[in-house]
C-alpha positions in Angstrom: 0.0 0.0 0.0 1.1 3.3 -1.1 2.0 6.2 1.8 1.7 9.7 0.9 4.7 11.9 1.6 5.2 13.0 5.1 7.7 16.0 4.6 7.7 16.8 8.1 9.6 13.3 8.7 11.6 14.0 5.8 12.9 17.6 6.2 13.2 16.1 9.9 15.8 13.7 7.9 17.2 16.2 5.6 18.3 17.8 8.9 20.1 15.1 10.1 21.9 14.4 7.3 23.1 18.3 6.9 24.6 17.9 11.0 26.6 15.6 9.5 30.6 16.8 8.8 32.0 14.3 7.9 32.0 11.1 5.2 32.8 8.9 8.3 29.9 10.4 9.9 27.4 9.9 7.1 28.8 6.3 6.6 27.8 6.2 10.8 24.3 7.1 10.4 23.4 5.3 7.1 25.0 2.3 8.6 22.3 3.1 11.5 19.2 4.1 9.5 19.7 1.6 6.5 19.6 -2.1 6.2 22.7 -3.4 4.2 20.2 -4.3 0.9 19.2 -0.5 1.2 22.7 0.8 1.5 24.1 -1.6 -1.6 20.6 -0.5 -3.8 21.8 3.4 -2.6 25.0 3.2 -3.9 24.3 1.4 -6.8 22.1 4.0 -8.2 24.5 6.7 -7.2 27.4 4.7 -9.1 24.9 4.9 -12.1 24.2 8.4 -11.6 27.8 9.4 -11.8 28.6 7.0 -14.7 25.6 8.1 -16.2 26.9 12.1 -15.7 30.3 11.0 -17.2 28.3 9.9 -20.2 28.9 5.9 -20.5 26.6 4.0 -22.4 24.2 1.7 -21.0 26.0 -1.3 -22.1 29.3 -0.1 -20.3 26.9 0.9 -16.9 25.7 -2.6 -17.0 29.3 -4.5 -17.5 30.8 -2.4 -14.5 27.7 -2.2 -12.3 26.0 -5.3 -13.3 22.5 -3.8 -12.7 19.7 -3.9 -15.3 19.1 -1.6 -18.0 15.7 -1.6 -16.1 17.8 -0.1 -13.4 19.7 2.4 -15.3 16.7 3.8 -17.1 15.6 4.6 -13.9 18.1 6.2 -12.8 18.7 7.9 -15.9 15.0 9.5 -15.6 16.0 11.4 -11.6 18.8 12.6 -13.7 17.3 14.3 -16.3 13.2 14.9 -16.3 12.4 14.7 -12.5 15.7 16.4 -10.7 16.0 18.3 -8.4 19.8 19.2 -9.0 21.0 17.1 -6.1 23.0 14.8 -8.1 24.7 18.4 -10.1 25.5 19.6 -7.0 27.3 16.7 -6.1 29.1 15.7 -8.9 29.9 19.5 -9.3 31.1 19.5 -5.7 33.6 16.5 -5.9 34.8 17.9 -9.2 35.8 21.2 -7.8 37.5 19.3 -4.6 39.4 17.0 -7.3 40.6 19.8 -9.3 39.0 19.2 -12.3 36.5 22.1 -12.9 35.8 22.9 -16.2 
């Protein structure tokens, strides 16, 4: 059965997360709030996201992720019709801290 949106709870967990100041920290608390299936589905689809960002083809995607192109599409969908500009922020983010602006 489908729950609607409680954005109280979830600006209550957008909080949380910005307290956070550390990688070692986030890895902490997702360690506490996930099971390990939701962390490895998490970071699957961020993998995809960035691979996605860095333009590789599905086919490549799905020989280094093994996911599905099921899987990808999705992905692919947050990324460009339905975002929110979370995933640019990042990516943007650890391009800067790497030294590779454009």
């Amino acid at each position: 059965m489908f729950k609607p949106i409680d954005e109280k709870n979830l600006k209550d967990l957008y909080e949380a997360f910005s307290l956070l100041e550390t990688a070692e920290e986030v890895s902490m608390f997702m360690q506490d709030l996930c099971t390990p299936q939701e962390l490895v589905a998490i970071a699957q689809r961020y993998q995809i996201a960035k691979l996605l960002s860095e333009e590789h083809k599905y086919a490549e995607i799905v020989e280094m992720t093994g996911t599905s192109t099921a899987t990808i599409s999705r992905v692919n969908r947050s990324l460009s019709m339905v975002s929110s500009g979370g995933y640019a922020i990042v990516f943007d983010r650890l391009k800067q801290k790497n030294g590779n602006a454009d």
